[in-house]
C-alpha positions as CSV (number, residue, x, y, z in Angstrom):
1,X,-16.6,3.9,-81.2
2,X,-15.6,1.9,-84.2
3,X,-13.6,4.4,-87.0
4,X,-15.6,4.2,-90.1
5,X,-13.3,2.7,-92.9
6,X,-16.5,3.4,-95.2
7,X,-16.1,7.3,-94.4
8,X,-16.0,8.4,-98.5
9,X,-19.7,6.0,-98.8
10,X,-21.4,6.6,-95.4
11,X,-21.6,9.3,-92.6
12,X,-20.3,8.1,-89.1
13,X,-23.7,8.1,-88.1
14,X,-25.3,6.0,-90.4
15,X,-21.9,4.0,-89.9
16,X,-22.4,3.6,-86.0
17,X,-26.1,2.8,-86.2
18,X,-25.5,-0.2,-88.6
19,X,-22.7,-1.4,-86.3
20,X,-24.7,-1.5,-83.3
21,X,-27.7,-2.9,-85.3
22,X,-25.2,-5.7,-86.3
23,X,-26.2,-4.5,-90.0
24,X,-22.9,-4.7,-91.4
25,X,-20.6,-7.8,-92.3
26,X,-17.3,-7.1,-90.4
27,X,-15.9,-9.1,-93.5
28,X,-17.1,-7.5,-96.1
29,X,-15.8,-4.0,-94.6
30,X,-12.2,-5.8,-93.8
31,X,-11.9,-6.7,-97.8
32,X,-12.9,-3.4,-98.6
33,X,-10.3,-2.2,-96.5
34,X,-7.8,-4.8,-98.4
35,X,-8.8,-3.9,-101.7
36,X,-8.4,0.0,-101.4
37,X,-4.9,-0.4,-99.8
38,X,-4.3,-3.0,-102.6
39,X,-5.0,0.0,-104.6
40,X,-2.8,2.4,-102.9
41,X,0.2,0.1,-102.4
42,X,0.1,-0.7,-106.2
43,X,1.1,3.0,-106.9
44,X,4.6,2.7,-105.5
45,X,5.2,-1.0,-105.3
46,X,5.1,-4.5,-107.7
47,X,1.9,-6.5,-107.0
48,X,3.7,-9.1,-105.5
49,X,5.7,-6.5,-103.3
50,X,1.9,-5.2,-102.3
51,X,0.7,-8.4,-101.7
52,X,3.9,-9.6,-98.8
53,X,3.0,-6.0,-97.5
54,X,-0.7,-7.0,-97.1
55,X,0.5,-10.2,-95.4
56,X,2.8,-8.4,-93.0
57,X,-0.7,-6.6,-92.2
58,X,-3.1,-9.4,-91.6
59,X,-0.7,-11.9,-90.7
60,X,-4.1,-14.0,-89.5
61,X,-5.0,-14.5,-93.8
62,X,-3.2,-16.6,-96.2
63,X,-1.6,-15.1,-99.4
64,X,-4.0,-17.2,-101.3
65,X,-6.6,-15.2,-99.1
66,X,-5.8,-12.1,-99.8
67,X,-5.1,-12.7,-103.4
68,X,-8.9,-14.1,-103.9
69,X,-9.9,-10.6,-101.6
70,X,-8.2,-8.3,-104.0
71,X,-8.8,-10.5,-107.6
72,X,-12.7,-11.2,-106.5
73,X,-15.5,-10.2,-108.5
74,X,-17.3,-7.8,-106.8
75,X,-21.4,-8.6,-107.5
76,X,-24.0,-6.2,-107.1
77,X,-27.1,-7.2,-106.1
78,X,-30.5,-6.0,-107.1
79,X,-32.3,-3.2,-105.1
80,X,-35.0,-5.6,-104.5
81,X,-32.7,-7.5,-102.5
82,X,-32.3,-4.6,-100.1
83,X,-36.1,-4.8,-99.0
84,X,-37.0,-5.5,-95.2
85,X,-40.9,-6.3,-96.1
C-alpha cells in the first residue's frame, strides 16, 4: 500500500482507490510533496539552502526543476472540467 502524501486533503481510502484506478498523476502528487517541504525547509533555512536540500532529495531533478516545481503557478480548473459524462 502506497502512504498517502495527500493525508490532510483525502482519506486513505479514497487515496488507495484512485491509485489503483490510475486516477491520480504520480507527478502532480511528487510536486505537491516538493512544494510543502519547500514550505517547511523555508522556516529554518535560506531558499537557496532549501533548494540544495531538495536536490540532495531527488537527486533524479535538476535545480532548474525543482525551482519551476516550487515557483509554478498553481491553476485551478473549473468544476466542469471534473465531469465523467
Amino acid at each position: 500500500m502506497v502512504k498517502n502524501p495527500l493525508k490532510p486533503h483525502i482519506p486513505d481510502s479514497v487515496f488507495q482507490f484512485l491509485i489503483e484506478h490510475n486516477l491520480l498523476r504520480e507527478k502532480g502528487v511528487r510536486d505537491y510533496q516538493i512544494r510543502q517541504r519547500f514550505r517547511e525547509l523555508r522556516r529554518s533555512h535560506s531558499t537557496q539552502q532549501a533548494l540544495e536540500i531538495l536536490q540532495d532529495e531527488y537527486p533524479y531533478l535538476q535545480y532548474e526543476t525543482i525551482r519551476k516545481i516550487i515557483y509554478q503557478k498553481v491553476e485551478h480548473r473549473s468544476p466542469e472540467y471534473f465531469y465523467l459524462f
